[in-house]
VONU-430795 format. One line per field, with one value per residue (C-alpha): residue number from 0; chain; x, y, z. Coordinates in steps of 0.2 Angstrom, whole numbers, plus 5000, padded with zeros to 4 digits. Example, Ala and Ser with C-alpha at 12.3 -4.5 7.8 and 13.67 -1.06 7.14 Angstrom:
BEGIN
seq <- 0_1
mol <- A_A
X <- 5062_5068
Y <- 4978_4995
Z <- 5039_5036
//
This chain:
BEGIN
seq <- 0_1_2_3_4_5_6_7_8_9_10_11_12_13_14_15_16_17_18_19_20_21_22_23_24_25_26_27_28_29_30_31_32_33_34_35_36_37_38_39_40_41_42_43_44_45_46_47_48_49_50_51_52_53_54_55_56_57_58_59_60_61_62_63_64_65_66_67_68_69_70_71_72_73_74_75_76_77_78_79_80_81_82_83_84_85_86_87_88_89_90_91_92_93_94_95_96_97_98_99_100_101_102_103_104_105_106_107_108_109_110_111_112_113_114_115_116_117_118_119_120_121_122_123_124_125_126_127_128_129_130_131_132_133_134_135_136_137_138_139_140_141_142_143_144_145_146_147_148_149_150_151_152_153_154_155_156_157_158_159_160_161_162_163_164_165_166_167_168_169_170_171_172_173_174_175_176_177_178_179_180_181_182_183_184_185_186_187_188_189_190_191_192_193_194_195_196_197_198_199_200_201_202_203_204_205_206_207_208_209_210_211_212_213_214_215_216_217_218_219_220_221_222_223_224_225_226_227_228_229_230_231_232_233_234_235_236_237_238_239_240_241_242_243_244_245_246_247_248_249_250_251_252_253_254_255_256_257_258_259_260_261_262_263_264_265_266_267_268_269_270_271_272_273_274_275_276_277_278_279_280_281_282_283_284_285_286_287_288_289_290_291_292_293_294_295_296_297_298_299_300_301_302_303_304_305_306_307_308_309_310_311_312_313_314_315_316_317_318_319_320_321_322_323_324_325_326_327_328_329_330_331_332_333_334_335_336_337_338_339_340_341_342_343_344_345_346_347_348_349_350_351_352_353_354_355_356_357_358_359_360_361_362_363_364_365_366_367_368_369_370_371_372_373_374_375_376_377_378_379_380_381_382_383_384_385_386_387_388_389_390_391_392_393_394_395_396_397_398_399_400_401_402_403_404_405_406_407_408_409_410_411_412_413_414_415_416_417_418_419_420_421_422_423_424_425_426_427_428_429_430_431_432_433_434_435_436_437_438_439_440_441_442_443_444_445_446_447_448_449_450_451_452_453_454_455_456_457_458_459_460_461_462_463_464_465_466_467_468_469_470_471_472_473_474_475_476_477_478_479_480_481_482_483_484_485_486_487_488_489_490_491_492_493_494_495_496_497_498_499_500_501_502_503_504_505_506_507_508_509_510_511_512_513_514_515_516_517_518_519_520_521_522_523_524_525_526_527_528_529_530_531_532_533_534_535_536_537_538_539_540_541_542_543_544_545_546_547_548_549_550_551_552_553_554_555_556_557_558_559_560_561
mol <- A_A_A_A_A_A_A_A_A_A_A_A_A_A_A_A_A_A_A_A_A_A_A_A_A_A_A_A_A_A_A_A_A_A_A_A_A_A_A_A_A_A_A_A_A_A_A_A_A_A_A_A_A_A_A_A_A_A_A_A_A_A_A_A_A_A_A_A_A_A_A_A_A_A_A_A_A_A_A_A_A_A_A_A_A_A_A_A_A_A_A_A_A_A_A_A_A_A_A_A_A_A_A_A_A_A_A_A_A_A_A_A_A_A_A_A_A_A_A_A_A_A_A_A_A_A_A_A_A_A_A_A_A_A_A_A_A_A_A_A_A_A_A_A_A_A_A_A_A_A_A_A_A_A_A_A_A_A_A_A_A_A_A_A_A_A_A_A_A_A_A_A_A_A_A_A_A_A_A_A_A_A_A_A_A_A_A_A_A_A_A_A_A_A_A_A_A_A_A_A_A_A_A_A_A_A_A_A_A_A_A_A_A_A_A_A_A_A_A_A_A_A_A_A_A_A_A_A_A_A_A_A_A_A_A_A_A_A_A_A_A_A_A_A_A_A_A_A_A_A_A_A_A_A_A_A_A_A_A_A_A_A_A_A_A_A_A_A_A_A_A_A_A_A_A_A_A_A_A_A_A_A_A_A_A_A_A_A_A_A_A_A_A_A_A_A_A_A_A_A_A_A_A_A_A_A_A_A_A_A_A_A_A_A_A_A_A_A_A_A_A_A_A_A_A_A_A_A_A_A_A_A_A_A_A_A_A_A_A_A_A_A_A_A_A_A_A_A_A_A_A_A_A_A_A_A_A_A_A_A_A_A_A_A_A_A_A_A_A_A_A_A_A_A_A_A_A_A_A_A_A_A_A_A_A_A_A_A_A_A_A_A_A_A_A_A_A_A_A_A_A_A_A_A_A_A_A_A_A_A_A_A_A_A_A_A_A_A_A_A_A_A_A_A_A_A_A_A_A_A_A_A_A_A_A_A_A_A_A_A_A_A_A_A_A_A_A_A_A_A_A_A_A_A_A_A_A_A_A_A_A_A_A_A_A_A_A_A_A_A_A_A_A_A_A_A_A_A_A_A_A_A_A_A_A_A_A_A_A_A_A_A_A_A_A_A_A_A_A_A_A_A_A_A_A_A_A_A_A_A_A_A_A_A_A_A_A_A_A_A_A_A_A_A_A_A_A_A_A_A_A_A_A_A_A_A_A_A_A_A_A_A_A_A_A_A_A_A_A_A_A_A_A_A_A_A_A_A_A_A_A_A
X <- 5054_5056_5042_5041_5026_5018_5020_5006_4998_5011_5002_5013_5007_5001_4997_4979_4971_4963_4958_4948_4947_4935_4932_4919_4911_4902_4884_4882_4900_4913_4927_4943_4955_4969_4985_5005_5016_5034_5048_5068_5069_5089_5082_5073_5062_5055_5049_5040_5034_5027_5018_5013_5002_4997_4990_4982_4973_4965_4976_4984_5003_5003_5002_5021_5035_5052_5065_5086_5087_5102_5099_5103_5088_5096_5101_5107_5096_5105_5100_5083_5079_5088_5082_5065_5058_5059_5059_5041_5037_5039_5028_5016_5012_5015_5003_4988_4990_4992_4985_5002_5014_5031_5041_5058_5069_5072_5068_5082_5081_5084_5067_5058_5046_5027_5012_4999_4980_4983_4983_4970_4979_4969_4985_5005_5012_5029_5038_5051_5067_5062_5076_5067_5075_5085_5101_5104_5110_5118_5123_5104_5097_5089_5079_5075_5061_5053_5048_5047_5065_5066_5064_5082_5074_5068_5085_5085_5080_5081_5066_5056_5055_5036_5032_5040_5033_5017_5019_5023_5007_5014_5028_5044_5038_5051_5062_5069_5056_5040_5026_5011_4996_4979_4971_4975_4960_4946_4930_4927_4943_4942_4944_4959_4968_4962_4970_4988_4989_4994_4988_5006_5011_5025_5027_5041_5048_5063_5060_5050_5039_5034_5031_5018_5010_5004_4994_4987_4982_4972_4963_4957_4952_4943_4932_4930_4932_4943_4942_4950_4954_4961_4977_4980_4998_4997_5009_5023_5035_5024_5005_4999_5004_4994_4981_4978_4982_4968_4954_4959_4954_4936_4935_4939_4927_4913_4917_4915_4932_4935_4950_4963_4972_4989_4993_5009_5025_5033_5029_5020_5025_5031_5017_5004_4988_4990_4978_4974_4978_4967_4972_4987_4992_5006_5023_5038_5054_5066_5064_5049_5050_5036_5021_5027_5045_5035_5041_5025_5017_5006_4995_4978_4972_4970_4979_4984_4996_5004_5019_5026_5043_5057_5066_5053_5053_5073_5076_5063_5076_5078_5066_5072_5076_5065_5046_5041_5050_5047_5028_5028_5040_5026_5012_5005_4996_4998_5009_5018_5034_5045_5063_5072_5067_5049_5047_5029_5018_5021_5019_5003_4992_4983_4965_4965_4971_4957_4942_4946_4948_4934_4923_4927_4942_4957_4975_4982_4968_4967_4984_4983_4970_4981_4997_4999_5015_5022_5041_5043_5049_5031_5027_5014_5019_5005_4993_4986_4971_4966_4951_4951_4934_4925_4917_4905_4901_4883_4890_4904_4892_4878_4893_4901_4899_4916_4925_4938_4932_4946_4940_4920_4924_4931_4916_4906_4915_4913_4896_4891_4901_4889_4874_4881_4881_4865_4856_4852_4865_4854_4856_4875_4876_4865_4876_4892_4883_4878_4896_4904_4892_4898_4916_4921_4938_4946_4944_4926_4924_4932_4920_4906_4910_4914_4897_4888_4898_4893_4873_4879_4875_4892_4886_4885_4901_4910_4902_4908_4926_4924_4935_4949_4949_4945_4961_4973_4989_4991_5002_5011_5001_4985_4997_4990_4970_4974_4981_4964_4956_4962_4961_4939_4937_4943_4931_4916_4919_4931_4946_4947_4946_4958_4973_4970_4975_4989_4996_4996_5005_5016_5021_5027_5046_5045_5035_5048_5056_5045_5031_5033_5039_5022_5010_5018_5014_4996_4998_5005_4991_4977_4986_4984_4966_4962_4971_4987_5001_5013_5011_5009_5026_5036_5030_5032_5052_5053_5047_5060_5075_5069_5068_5083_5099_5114_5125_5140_5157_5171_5185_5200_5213_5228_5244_5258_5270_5289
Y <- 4966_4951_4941_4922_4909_4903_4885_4885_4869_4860_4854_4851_4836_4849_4834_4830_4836_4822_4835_4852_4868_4870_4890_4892_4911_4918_4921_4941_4945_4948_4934_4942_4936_4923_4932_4928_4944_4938_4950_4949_4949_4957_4971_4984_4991_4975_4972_4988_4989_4971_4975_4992_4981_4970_4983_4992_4979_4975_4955_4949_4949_4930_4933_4940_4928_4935_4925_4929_4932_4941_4959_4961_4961_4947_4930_4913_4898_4892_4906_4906_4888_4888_4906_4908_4892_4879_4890_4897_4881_4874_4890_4888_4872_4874_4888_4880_4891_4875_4858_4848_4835_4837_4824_4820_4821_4837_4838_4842_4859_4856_4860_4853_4839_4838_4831_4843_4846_4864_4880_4892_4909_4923_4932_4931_4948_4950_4967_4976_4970_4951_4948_4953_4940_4923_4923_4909_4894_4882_4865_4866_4868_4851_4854_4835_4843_4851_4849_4868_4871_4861_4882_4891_4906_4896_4887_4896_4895_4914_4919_4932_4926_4932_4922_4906_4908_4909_4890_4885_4872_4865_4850_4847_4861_4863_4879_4876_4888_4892_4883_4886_4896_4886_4901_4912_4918_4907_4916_4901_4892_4873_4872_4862_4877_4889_4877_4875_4895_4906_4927_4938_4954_4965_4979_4988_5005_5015_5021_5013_5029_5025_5006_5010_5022_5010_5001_5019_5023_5006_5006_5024_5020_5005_5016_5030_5024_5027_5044_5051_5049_5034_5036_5021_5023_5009_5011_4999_4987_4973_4966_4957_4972_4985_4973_4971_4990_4994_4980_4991_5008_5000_4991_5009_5017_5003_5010_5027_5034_5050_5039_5047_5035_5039_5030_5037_5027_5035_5034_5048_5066_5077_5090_5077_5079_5067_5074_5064_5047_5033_5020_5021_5008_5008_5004_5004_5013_5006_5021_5032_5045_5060_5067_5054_5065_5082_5087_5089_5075_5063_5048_5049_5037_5019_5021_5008_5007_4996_4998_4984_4983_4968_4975_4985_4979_4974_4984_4993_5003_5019_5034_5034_5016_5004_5010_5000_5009_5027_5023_5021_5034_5046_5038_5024_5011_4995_4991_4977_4975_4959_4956_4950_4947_4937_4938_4947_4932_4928_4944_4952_4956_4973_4970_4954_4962_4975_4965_4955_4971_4980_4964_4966_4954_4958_4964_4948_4938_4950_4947_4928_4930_4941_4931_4913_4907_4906_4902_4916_4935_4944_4953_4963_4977_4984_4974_4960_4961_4980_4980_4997_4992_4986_5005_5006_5020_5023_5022_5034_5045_5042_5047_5063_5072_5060_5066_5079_5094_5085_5070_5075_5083_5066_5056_5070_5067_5047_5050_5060_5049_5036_5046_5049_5029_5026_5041_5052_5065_5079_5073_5071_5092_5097_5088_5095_5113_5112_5105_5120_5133_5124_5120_5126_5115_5115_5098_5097_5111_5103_5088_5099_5109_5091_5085_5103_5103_5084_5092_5104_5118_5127_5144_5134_5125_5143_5148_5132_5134_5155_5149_5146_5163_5172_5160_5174_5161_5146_5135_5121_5109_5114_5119_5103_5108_5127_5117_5106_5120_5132_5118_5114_5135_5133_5116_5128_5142_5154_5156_5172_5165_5150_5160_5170_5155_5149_5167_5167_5149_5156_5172_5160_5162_5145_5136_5122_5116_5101_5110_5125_5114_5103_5121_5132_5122_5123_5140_5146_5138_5145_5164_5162_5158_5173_5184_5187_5183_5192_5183_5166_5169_5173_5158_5146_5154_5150_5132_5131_5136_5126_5111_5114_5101_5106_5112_5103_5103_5115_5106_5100_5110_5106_5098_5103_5090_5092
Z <- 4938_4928_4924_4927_4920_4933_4935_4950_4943_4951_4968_4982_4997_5014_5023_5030_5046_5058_5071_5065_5077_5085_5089_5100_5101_5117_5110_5108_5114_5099_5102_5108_5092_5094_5091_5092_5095_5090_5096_5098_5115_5113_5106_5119_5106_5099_5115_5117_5103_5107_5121_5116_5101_5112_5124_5111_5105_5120_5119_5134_5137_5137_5117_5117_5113_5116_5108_5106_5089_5078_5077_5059_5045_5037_5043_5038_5037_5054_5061_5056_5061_5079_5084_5077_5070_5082_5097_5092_5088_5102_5110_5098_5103_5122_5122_5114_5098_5089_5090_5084_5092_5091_5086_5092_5074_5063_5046_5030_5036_5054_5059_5073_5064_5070_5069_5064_5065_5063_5069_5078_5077_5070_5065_5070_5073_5068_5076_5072_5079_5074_5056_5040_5027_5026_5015_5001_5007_4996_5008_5012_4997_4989_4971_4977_4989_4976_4958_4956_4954_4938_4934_4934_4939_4955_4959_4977_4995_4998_5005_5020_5038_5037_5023_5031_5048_5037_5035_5054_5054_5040_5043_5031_5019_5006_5006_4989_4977_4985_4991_4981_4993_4995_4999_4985_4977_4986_4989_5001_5007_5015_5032_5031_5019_5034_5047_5037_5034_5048_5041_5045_5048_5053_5062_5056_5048_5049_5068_5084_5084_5065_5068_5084_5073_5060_5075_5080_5064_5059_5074_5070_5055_5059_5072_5057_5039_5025_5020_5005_4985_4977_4965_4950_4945_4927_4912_4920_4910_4908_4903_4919_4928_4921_4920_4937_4941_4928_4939_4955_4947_4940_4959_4967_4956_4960_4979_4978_4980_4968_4958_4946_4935_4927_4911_4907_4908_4923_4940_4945_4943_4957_4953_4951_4960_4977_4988_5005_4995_5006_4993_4980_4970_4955_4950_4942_4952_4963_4975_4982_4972_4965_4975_4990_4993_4995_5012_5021_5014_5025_5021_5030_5045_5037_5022_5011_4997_4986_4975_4965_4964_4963_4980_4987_5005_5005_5021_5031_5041_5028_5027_5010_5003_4991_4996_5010_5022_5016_5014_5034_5037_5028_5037_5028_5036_5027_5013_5007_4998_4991_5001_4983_4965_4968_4949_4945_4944_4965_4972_4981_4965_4968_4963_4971_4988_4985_4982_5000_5010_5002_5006_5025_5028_5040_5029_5035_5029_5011_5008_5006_4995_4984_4983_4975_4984_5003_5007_4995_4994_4998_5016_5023_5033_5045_5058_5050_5061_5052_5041_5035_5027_5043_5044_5027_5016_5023_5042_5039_5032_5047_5059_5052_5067_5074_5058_5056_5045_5030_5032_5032_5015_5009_5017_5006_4990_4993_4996_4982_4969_4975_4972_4955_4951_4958_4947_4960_4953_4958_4977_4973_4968_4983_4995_4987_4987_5004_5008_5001_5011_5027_5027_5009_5002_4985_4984_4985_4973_4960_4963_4962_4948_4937_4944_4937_4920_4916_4919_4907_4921_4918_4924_4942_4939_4936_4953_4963_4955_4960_4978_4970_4961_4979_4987_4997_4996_4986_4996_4989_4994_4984_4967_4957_4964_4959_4942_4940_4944_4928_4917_4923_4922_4904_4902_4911_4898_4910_4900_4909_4926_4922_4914_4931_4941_4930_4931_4948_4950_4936_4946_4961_4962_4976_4961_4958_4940_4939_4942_4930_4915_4919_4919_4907_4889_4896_4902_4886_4876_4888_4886_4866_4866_4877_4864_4876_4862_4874_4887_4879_4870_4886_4893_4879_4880_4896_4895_4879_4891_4906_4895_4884_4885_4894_4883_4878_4892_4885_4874_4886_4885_4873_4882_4877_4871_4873
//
């Protein structure tokens, strides 16, 4: 991803408002949100998929707008205006969803000019089925419209559907560059910037099935809570980067969530621990790759995950192309993704993102915190109405009764990191004991046994980290716990038990490559300390063969010239 200064300072004219909104609320009843549902009406499985959300949500069907549109993810600027711009539009303002005129001449673009007081949706839901992207356009591209294209990099008016529909308040907005985001970063936006923004998201992934579920899975987790570890992929190709991946990992922290951070330059590594990951956020591949491809990997409920990447979200059609699509395909339930090159400084910025939703707000509302610029490459995939934060920490807790026996022993770990930060560390190892005499789990005995070695009470921590020594099968999924385990046995003074539990990974035939050249330095090391030369030997040779260049291809044969 190539980084580009940020020439934000450049303001450009929205307009001013005459006429605010008025959203009136029934006193003590929760107001039923104001929603959009846009659909290609010559596509089946938009449709369903429309009205399956709008069920779901409890909206009414006079929220859908079916509209004939291409069926392709990517479409001209023609298409774009005459297909989904004017005739939602024209909807939009039919429907009450705006308070705008419209105005009987088009604008450079062709688009339907108006005269505006803004707008009063909550969220526009963009399904699966609607185009994802609009194509370059040179005989209506005009660096006239825009001072922001005195920038080569921005000589363009490629952009995401999403991201322009985001601006449909807003009359004559250039498409040449972007259009800088007034509600990027304000803790308290202006009414105004409210009324000109409209939050979106898409429903969308490689299969219907896989789209519907991201509706399922947000409303579960906003009856439930977030339940599971965080994961901080930093070590990327430039500063601003890892600087925002390192805020999320201090934010994550600050909430709780048992986060591992990976510093290294790759992406993360297939045998990497990756345990019920509620929140990921890293970078820098083109494709999903590592813990993600394991083939019974599964995001929990409510996950969110972030991974930036020029092309991330250029189709969402593939299982197995950029990440946004594969995210959903393995479960995800709000991601985000860039349809071209957005250049670093414009796309969603991970910390940012993270503080909004931790505070409460909605994805769709988060996400225009996190990004500086609209008509640009960035979308959001997942329901913008989900607020994976609307269950707290302390509630979560109070009802884990309604939790499933993983996700109470996640709600423990949360709660007992939190104890930790707050001094109360002996309430932290009494919780995590009485956690592990009730629904014993690998995962909560390595938090329990970090917990007891930092009290320097490594006699306990040897007893908490005992389950894994007494484990009948290791299965793949628990290799890298059966890993962190050998490695805290060997930090709580059981050499003995840890070389155990590497032998055993060691001794599995199905332990992939990856995974073998990962354990056996460490495994070698740990046999040499216990006095095991033999076997610590064997394994270093085996780490030297599996890690050994190819050798070189045989010489060509000679030709024989007559």
């Amino acid at each position: 991803m190539r980084v580009f200064v940020s020439v934000l300072g450049v303001c450009l004219f929205f307009g001013v408002f005459a006429v605010r909104v008025a959203r009136a609320e029934s006193a003590g009843a929760p107001r039923v949100p104001t929603v959009a549902i846009l659909a290609n009406r010559d596509d089946p499985d938009s449709v369903n998929l429309a009205r399956y959300y709008a069920t779901r949500r409890g909206l009414p069907e006079s929220a859908i707008v079916a509209l004939p549109m291409p069926l392709t993810e990517q479409i001209t600027w023609s298409e774009f205006v005459v297909t989904i711009w004017n005739p939602l539009l024209r909807e939009a303002v039919a429907r009450g969803w705006m308070l705008a005129s419209l105005r009987e001449e088009t604008d450079f673009v062709g688009r339907t000019r108006i005269v505006s007081a803004g707008h009063r949706l909550d969220a526009l839901v963009v399904c699966r089925g609607v185009p994802l992207r609009i194509d370059h356009d040179p005989t209506r591209y005009d660096p006239a419209t825009n001072p922001l294209t005195s920038n080569g990099a921005l000589r363009t008016n490629v952009g995401a559907v999403d991201s322009e529909l985001a601006l449909l308040a807003v009359d004559n907005s250039p498409i040449a560059a972007f259009v800088p985001n007034p509600l990027f970063q304000q803790d308290r936006p202006s009414a105004l910037a409210l009324e000109q923004i409209i939050p979106v998201g898409r429903l969308d992934g490689p299969t219907l099935d896989q789209a519907k579920d991201l509706v399922d899975r947000a409303l579960r987790a906003e009856q439930t809570g977030l339940a599971g570890r965080a994961y901080v992929d930093i070590g990327g190709p430039h500063r601003h980067g890892d600087e925002w991946l390192a805020a999320c990992a201090t934010e994550l922290a600050s909430l709780g969530f048992e986060t591992d951070v990976d510093r290294e330059g790759a992406t993360l590594a297939p045998h990497a621990r990756f345990d019920a990951p509620a929140l990921y956020f890293g970078w820098y591949a083109g494709t999903i790759n590592g813990p993600f491809l394991a083939p019974d990997f599964r995001f929990p409920p409510g996950a969110v995950a972030l991974h930036i990447h020029s092309y991330s979200a250029d189709s969402l059609r593939s299982p197995t192309r950029g990440w946004a699509g594969p995210l959903v395909a393995k479960g995800v339930t709000a991601t985000f993704g860039n349809v071209t090159e957005p250049y670093l400084e414009f796309t969603h910025q991970p910390h940012l993102l993270l503080r909004a939703l931790a505070r409460g707000e909605t994805l769709g509302r988060a996400a225009l915190y996190s990004v500086n610029c609209l008509s640009w490459q960035a979308i959001v995939i997942g329901d913008p109405l989900y607020r994976p934060f609307a269950v707290s920490a302390d509630q979560q807790w109070n009802d884990r009764k309604n939790l499933t026996a993983e996700a109470e022993t996640y709600a423990r770990i949360r709660r007992m990191r939190l104890l930790v930060a707050a001094g109360r560390g002996d309430e932290a190892r009494a919780l995590g004991a009485a956690g592990l005499a009730r629904n014993p789990s690998l995962a909560l005995a390595l938090t329990q046994a970090s917990l007891q070695q930092s009290a320097d009470a490594l006699a306990a921590a040897r007893g908490s980290l005992g389950i894994f020594d007494a484990l009948r099968r290791i299965r793949a999924e628990d290799r890298p716990l059966v890993f962190a385990a050998a490695r805290a046995c060997r930090a709580a003074g059981d050499e003995a038990m840890g070389l155990r539990l590497m032998k055993r990974l060691l001794d599995d035939a199905k332990a992939p490559k990856e995974f073998r050249i990962a354990a056996l330095p460490y495994a070698a090391d740990l046999a040499r300390a216990t006095g095991d030369t033999k076997l610590s030997a064997t394994w270093a040779a085996e780490h030297a063969l599996l890690t050994a260049p190819p050798p070189p291809p045989p010489p060509a044969p000679a030709q024989n010239k007559s």
